[in-house]
C-alpha positions in Angstrom: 33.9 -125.2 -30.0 34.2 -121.7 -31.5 31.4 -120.0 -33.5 32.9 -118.5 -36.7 32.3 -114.8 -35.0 33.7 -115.5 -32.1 37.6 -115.2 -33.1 37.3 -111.8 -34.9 35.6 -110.4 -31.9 38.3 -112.1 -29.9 41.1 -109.8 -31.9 39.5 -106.5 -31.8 39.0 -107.3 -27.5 42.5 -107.5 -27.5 43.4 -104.5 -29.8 41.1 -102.5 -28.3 42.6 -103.6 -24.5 45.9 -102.3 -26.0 44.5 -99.0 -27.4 43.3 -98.0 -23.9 46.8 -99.5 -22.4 48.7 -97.4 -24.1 46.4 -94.7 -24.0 46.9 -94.5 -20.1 50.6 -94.8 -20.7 50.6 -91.3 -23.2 48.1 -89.6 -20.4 50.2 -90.8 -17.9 53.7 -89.9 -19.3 53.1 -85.7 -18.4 52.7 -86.8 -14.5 55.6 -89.0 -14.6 57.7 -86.4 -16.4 56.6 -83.6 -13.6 57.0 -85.8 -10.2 61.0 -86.5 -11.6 61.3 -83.2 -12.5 60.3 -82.1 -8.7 62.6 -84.6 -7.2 65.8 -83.2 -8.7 64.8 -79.6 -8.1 64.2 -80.6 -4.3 67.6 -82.7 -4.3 69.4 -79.8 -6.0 67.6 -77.5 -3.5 68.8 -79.3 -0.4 72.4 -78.9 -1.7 72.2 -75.4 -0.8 73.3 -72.2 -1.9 75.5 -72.1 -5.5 77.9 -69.8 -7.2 76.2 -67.1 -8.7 79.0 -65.1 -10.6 76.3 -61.9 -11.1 76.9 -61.4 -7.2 80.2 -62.9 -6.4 82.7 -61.1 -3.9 86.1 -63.0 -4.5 89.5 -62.7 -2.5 92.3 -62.7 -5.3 95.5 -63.7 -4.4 98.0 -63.5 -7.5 101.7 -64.2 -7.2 104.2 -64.0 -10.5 107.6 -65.5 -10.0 110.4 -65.1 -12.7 113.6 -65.9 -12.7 116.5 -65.1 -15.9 119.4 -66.8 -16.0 121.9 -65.2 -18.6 125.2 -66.5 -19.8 127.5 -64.7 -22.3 130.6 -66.1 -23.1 133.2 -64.9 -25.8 135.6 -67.6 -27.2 139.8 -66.4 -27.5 140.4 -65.5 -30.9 143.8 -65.3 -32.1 144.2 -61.8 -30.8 140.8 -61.7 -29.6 139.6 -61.5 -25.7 138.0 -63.8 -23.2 134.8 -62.8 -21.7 132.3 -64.7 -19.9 129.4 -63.1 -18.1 126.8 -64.4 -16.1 123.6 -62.8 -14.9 120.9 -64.0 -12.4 117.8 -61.9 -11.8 114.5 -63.1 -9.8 111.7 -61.4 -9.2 108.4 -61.8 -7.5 105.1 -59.9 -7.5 102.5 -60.8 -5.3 98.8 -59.3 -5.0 96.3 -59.7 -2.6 92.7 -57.9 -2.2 89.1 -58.4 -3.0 86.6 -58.0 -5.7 83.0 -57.6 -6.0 81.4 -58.0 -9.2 78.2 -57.0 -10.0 76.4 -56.8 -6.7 72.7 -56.1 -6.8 
């Protein structure tokens, strides 16, 4: 049924058919790589403008709260005197304005 030549030619058909298969895969593969990188640059695109700290104008709101609670108290010694002292201080600080940073 088969000649004795036959089946070695058969093999090096089939090693060459993968050769040029993955040949087109390698030549292929730069394409590929370019078309997905153009779709996420268009999908990033279409989400539209992004921070850009170089030309950012920023409202600042900054508010400091504090509050101290202070509590001395002197025990009765024999002969000694009672004190107790308590001190309550709050304070707040609150800023409001803009910035621009590094408009060009």
């Amino acid at each position: 049924m088969f000649r004795p030549g036959k089946r070695g030619q058969t093999s090096l058909e089939y090693v060459v058919l993968l050769i040029i298969v993955i040949g087109s895969f390698v030549a292929v593969q730069n394409y590929m790589k370019r078309g997905i990188q153009g779709r996420w640059k268009s999908a990033v695109d279409d989400l539209g403008d992004q921070y850009d700290p170089r030309t950012a104008i920023t409202d600042v709101r900054h508010t400091l709260s504090s509050t101290t609670n202070t509590t001395i108290i002197t025990v009765d010694q024999p002969g000694g005197i009672t004190t107790q002292r308590t001190d309550v201080s709050s304070s707040a600080e609150r800023r409001e304005g803009q910035t621009s940073v590094g408009a060009y």
